[in-house]
N, C-alpha and C positions, 0 to 999 in steps of 0.2 A: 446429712446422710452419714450413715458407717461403713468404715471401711472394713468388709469381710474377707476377702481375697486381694491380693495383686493389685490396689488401686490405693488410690489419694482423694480424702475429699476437704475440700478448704471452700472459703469463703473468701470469692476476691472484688475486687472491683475497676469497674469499667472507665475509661476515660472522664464520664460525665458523672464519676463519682455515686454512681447505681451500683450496689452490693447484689452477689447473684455465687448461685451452688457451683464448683465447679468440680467436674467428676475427671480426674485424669490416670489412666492406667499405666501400671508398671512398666519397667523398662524389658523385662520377661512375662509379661501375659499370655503371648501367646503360647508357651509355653504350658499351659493350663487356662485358666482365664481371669476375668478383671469382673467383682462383683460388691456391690455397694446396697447398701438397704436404708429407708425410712418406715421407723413403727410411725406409723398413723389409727394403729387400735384407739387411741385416747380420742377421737374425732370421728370413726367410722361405730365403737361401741356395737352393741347392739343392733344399729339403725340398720334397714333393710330398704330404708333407700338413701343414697346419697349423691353428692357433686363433687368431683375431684377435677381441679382447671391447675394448668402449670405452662410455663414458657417454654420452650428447647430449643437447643442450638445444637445440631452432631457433622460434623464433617464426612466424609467420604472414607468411614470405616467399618464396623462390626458395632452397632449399639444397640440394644433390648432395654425401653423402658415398659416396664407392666405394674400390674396391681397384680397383688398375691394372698394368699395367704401361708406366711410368714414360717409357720409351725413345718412347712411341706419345705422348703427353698434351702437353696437351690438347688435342690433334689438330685441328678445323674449329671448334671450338666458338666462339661468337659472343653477344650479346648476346639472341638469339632463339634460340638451338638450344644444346642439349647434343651434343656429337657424343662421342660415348658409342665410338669406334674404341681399341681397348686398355682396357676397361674390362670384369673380370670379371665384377663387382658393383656394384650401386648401390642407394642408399636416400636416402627426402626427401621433399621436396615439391614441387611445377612450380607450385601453383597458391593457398597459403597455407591449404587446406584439410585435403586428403586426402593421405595417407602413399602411398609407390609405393616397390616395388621392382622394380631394372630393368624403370622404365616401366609396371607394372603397379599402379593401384590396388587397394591395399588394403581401401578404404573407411573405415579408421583415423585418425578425426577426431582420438580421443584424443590419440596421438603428439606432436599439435601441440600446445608450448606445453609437454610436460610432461620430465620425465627419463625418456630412452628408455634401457634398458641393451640393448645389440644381442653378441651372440655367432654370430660367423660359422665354420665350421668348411670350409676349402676344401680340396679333393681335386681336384690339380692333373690327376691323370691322368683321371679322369672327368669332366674337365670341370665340379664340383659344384660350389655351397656350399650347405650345409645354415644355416637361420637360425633364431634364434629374438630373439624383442623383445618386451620386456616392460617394464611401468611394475608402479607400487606395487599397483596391479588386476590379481588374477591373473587376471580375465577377461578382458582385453586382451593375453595373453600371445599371440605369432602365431609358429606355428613351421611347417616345412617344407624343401624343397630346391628349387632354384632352378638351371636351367643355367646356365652361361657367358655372360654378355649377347653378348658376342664373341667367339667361337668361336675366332678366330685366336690366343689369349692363350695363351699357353705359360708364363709368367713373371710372377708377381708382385712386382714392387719397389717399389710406394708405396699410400699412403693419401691421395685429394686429398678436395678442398675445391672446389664449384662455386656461383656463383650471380652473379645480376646485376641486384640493387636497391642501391641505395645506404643506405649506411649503416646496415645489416644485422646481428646479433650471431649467433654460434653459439659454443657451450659446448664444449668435448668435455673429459673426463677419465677417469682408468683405463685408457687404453691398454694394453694385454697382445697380446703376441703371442707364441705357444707353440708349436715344431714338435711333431708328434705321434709322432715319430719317438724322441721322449727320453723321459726317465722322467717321468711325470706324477707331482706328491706331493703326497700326503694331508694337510692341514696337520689332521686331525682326527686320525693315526694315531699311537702311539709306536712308532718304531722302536728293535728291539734288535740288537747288533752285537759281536762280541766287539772286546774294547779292551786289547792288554798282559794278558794273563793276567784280563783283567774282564767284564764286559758293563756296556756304557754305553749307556740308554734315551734316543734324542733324539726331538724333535718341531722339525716344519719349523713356521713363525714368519714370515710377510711371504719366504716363499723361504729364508731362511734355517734350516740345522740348528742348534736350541737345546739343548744337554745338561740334558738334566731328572736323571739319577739316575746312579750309579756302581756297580757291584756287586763285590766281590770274588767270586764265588761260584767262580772257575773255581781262584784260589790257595785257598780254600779246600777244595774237593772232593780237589784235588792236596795237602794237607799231612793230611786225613783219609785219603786213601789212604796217605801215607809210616807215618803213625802206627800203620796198620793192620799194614803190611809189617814195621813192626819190633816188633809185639808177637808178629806169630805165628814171628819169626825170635827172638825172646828165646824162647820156649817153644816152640821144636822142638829 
């Protein structure tokens, strides 16, 4: 993330040695406010559908995370108001209590305080994102679809960061963002494929294809065929 107002953004890590974003606001934020951006243009492109999944962790203060587009931001917004112009989506808290998305409470005390895992799934041409947020409590899992907070947003290029208390933390990790437009892969499935006269079984692996096994089976079937061809040509 960058730091565009009143805030800090580093890279730290946790006891068990797990690296993770951490968003922490000025010692004057409230004072105006605390605002942080990721360009994710290079990943959203074009696409008119995508998947954006990320971890959060926000305390019991003033934090706005959304999807935007980037060209619009942070538009009026001030130390009293979120001005929410070029903002598709949004998630957080206005009030150290209750969870809200775009502006609507949830009534999701939970949230606060714990590891949220949020997956957004946006359909640019329908104006959508479908969400789902979920902690370690499958009964707090909250899904649905949610319009365009702003209507006018044609375009998604960033991920911001809003708030205006001082000296504030926010967690985020796992960032993924996935147009839906490409091959989605099964990291539970083996893939088989012919390889040079073989079949090589791989499995995807952190994204990556892992060759698990190698088969001759295709020079073999083809030298049991030749074998065949010249016995019954010796005995005709």
């Amino acid at each position: 993330f960058i730091n565009s107002n009143r805030v800090g953004c580093t890279v730290e890590t946790d006891d068990s040695g797990n690296s993770y974003q951490q968003i922490k606001t000025a010692g004057n934020a409230a004072n105006a406010y605390a605002y942080a951006y990721l360009d994710i243009s290079a990943y959203t492109g074009t696409n008119q559908k995508f998947t954006v999944e990320f971890d959060s962790s926000m305390g019991g203060d003033r934090w706005f995370i959304g999807l935007c587009d980037l060209s619009q931001r942070p538009a009026g917004s001030n130390r009293a108001t979120y001005d929410s112009t070029g903002v598709a989506y949004f998630q957080g808290t206005k009030d150290g209590t209750y969870y809200y998305i775009n502006g609507t409470n949830t009534r999701k005390t939970s949230y606060i305080g714990s590891l949220l895992h949020t997956k957004l799934t946006v359909d640019l041409n329908n104006q959508t994102v479908e969400y789902e947020h979920s902690t370690d409590d499958p009964s707090e899992t909250l899904t649905g679809t949610a319009a365009f907070n702003d209507a006018g947003v044609t375009q998604i290029t960033g991920m911001e960061i809003y708030s205006y208390v001082n000296n504030a933390i926010l967690k985020l990790d796992n960032i993924s963002i996935v147009p839906k437009n490409t091959v989605e892969i099964d990291e539970r499935t083996i893939y088989i494929v012919p390889d040079n006269g073989a079949l090589s079984e791989y499995m995807y692996i952190d994204g990556a294809p892992v060759l698990m096994n190698r088969s001759d089976l295709f020079s073999t079937l083809t030298n049991l065929i030749e074998r065949v061809e010249a016995l019954e040509n010796d005995g005709g």
